[in-house]
OpenMM code with the backbone's topology and positions (N, CA, C; nanometers):
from openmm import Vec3, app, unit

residues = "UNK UNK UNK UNK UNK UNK UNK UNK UNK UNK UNK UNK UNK UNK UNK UNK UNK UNK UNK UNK UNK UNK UNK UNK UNK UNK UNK UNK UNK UNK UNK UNK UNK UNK UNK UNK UNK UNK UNK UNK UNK UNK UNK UNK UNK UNK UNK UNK UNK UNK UNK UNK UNK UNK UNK UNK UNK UNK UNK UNK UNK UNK UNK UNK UNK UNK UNK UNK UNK UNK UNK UNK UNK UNK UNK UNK UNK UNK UNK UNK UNK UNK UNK UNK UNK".split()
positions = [
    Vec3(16.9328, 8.0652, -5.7962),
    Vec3(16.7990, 8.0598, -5.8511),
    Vec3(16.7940, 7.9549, -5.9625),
    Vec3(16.6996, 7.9008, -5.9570),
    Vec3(16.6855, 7.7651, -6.0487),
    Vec3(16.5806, 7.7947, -6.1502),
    Vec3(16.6195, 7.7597, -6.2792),
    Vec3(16.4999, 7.8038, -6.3938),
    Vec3(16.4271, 7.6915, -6.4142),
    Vec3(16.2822, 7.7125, -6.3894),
    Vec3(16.1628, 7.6175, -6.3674),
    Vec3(16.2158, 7.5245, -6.5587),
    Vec3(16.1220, 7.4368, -6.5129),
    Vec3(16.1363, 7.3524, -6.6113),
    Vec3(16.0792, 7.3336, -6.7741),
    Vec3(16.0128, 7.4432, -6.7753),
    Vec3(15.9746, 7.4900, -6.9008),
    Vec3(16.0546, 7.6197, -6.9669),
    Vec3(16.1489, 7.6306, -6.8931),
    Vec3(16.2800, 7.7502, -6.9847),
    Vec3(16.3982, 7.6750, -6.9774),
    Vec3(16.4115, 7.5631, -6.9932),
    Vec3(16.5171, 7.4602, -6.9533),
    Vec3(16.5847, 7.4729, -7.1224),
    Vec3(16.6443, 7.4487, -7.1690),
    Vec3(16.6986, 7.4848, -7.3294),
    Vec3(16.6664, 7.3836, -7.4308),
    Vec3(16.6311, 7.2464, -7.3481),
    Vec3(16.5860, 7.1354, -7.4594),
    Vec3(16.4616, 7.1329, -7.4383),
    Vec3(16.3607, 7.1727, -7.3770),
    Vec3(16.2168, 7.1663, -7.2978),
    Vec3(16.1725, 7.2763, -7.4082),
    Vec3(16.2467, 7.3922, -7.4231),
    Vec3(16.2102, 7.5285, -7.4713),
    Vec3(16.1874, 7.5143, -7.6320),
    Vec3(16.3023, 7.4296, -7.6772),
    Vec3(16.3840, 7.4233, -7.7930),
    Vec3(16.2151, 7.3298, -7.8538),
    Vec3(16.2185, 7.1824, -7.7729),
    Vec3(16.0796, 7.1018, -7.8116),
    Vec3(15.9380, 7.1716, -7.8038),
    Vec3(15.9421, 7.2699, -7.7169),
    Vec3(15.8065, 7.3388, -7.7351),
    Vec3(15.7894, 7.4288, -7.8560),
    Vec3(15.9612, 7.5048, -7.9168),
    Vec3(15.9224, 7.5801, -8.0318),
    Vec3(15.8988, 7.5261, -8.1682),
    Vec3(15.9734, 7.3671, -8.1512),
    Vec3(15.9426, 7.3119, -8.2314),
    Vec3(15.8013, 7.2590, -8.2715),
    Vec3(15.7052, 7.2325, -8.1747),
    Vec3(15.6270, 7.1147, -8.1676),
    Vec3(15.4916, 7.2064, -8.1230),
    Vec3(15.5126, 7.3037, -8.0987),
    Vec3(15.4107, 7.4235, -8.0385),
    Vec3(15.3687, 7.5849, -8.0214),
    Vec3(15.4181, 7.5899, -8.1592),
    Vec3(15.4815, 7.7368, -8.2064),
    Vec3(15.4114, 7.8734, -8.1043),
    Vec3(15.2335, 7.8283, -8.1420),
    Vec3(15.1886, 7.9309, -8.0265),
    Vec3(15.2243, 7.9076, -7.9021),
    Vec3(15.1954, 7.8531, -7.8526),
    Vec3(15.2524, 7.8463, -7.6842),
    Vec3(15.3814, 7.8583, -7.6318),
    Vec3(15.4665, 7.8106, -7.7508),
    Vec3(15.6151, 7.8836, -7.7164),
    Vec3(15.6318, 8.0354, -7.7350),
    Vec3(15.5809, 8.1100, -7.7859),
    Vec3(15.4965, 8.2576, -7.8223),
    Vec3(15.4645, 8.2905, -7.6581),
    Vec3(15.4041, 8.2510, -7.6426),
    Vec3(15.3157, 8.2997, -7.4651),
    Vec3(15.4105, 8.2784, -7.3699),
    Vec3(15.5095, 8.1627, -7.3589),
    Vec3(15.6281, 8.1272, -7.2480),
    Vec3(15.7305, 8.2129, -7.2598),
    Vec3(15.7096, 8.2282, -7.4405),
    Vec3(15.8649, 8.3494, -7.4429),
    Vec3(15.8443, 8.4970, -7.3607),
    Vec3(15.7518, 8.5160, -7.4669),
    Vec3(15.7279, 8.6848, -7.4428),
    Vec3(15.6549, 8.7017, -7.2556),
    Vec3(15.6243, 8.5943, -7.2030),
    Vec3(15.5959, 8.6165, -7.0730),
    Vec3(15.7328, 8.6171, -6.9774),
    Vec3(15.8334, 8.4939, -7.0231),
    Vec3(15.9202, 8.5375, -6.9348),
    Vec3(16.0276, 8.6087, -7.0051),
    Vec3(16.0599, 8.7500, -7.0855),
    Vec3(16.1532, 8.7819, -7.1537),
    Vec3(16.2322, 8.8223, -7.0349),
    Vec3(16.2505, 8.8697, -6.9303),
    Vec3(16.2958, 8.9020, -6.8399),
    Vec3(16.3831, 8.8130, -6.8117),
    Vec3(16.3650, 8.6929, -6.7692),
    Vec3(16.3888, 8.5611, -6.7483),
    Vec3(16.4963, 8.4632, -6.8100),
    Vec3(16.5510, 8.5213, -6.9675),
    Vec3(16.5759, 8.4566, -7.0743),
    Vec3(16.6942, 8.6050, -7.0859),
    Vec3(16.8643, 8.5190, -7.1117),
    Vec3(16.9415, 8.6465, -7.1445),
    Vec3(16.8557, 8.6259, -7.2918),
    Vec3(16.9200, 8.7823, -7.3672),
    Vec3(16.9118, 8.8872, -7.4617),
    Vec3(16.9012, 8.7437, -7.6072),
    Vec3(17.0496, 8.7261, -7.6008),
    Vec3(17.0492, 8.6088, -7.7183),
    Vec3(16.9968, 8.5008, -7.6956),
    Vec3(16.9605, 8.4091, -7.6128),
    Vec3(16.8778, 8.2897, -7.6036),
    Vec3(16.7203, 8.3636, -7.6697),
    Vec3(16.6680, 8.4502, -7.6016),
    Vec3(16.5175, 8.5338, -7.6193),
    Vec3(16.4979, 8.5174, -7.7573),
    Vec3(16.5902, 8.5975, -7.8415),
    Vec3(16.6066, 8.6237, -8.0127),
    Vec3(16.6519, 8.5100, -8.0462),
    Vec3(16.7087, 8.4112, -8.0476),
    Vec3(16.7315, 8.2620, -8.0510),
    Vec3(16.5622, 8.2309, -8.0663),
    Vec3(16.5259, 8.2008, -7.9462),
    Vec3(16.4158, 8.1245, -7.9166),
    Vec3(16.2871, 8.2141, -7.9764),
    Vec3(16.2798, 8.3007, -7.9884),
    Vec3(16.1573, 8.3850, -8.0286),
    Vec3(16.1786, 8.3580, -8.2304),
    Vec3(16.2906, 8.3706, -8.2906),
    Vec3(16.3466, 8.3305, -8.4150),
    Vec3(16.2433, 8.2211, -8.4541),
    Vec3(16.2820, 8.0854, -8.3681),
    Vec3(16.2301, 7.9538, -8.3813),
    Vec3(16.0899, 7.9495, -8.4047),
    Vec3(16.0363, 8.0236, -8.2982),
    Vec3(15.9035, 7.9945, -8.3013),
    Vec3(15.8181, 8.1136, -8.3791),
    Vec3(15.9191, 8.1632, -8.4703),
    Vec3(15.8317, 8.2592, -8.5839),
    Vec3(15.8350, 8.1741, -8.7046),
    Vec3(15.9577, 8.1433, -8.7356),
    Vec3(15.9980, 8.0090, -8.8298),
    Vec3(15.8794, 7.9092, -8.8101),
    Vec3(15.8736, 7.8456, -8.7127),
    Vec3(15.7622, 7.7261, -8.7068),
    Vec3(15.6823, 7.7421, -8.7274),
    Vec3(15.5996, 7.8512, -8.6758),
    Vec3(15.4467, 7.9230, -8.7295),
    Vec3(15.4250, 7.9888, -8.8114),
    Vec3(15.5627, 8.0197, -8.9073),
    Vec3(15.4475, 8.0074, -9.0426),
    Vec3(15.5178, 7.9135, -9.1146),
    Vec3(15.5643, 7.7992, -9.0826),
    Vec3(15.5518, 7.6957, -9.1566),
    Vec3(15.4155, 7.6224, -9.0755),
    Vec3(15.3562, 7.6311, -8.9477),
    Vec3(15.2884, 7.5901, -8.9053),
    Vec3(15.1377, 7.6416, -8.9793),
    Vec3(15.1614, 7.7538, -9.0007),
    Vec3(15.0027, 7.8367, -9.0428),
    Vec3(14.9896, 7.7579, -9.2136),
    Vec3(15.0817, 7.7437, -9.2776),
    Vec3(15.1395, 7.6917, -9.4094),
    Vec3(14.9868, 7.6020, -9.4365),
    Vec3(14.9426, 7.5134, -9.3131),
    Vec3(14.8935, 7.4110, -9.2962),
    Vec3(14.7922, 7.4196, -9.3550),
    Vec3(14.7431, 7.5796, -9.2856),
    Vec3(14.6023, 7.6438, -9.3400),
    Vec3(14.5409, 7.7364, -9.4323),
    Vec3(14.6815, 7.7106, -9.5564),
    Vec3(14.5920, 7.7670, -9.6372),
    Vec3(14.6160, 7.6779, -9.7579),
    Vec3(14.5298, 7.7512, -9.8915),
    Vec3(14.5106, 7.6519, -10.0356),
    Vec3(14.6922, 7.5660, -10.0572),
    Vec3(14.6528, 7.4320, -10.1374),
    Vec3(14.7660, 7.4087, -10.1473),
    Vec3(14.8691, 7.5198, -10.2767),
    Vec3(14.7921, 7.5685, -10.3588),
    Vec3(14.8590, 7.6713, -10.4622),
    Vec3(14.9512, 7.7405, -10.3928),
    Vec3(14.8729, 7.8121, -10.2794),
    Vec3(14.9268, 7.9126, -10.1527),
    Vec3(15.0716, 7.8622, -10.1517),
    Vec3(15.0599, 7.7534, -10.0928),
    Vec3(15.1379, 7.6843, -9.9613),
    Vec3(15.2313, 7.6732, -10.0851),
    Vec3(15.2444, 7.5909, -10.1582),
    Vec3(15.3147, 7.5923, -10.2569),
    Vec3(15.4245, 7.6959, -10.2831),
    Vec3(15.3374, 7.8188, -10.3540),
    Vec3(15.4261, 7.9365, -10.3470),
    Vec3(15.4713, 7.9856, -10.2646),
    Vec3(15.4092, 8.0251, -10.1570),
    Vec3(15.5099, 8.0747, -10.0164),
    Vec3(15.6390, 7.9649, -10.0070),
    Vec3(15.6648, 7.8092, -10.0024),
    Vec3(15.7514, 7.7455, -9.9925),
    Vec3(15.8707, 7.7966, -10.0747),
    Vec3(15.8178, 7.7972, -10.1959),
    Vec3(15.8932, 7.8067, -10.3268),
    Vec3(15.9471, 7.9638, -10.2751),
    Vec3(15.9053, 8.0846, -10.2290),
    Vec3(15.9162, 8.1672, -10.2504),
    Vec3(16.0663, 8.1670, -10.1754),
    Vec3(16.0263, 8.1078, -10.0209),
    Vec3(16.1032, 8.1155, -9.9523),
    Vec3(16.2504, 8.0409, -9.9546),
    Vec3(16.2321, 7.9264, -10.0795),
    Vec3(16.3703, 7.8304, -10.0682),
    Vec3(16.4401, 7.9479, -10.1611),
    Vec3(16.3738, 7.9893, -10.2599),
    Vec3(16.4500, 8.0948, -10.3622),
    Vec3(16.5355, 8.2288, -10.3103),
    Vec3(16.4474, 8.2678, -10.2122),
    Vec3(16.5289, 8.3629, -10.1310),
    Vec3(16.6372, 8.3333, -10.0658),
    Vec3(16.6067, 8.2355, -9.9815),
    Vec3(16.7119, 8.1416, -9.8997),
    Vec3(16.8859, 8.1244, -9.9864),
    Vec3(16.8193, 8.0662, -10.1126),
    Vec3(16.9035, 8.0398, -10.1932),
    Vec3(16.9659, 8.1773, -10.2609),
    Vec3(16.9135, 8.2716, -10.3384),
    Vec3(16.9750, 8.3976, -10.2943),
    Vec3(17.0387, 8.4497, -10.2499),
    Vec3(17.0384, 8.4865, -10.1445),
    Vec3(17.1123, 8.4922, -10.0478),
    Vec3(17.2105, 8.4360, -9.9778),
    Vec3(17.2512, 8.2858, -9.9929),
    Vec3(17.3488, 8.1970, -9.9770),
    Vec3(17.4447, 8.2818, -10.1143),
    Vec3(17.4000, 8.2919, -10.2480),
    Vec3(17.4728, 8.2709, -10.3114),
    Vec3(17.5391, 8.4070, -10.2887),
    Vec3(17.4274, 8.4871, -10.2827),
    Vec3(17.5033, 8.5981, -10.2445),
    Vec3(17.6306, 8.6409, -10.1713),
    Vec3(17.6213, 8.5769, -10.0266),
    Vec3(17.7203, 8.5707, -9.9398),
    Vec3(17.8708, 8.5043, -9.9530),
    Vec3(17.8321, 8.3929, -10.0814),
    Vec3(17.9549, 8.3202, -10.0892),
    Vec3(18.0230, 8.3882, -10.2064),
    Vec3(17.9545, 8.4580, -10.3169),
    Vec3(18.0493, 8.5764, -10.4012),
    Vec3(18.0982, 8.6979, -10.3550),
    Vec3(18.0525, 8.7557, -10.1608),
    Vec3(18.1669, 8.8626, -10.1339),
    Vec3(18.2372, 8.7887, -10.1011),
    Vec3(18.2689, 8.6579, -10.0268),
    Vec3(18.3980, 8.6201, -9.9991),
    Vec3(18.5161, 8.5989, -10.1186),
] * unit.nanometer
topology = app.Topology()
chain = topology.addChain("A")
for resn in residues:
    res = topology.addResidue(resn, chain)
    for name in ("N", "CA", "C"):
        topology.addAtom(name, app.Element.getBySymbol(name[0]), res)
């Protein structure tokens, strides 16, 4: 069985990048289709993108703080991980 050309892994990968909703509709339509970890892989991506994508649409104050909010956590949490080792 051959996987059509829109679940192809670089086809998939450019749509979550470049098309957050519609990679949304390809995922969750073919979850069947997609092993377990590619799915959560690829479904990951295109939650990431859309709301950096939604980012677009709101005040820049907003956008601002959500960014900020999120590098701080990010960062957090790095540091976190590297003081149990």
């Amino acid at each position: 069985m051959t996987t059509p050309w829109y679940l192809k892994k670089k086809v998939l990968f450019g749509i979550c990048f470049l098309v957050p909703p519609i990679a949304y509709i390809i995922i969750i339509g073919n979850k069947k289709k997609l092993a377990r970890k590619r799915y959560l892989e690829y479904l990951t991506l295109a939650t990431m993108m859309v709301s950096i994508w939604l980012l677009k649409f709101t005040p820049a104050p907003i956008r601002i703080t959500v960014l900020l909010t999120i590098i701080f956590i990010l960062l957090y949490r790095r540091i976190k991980k590297t003081k149990k080792k």
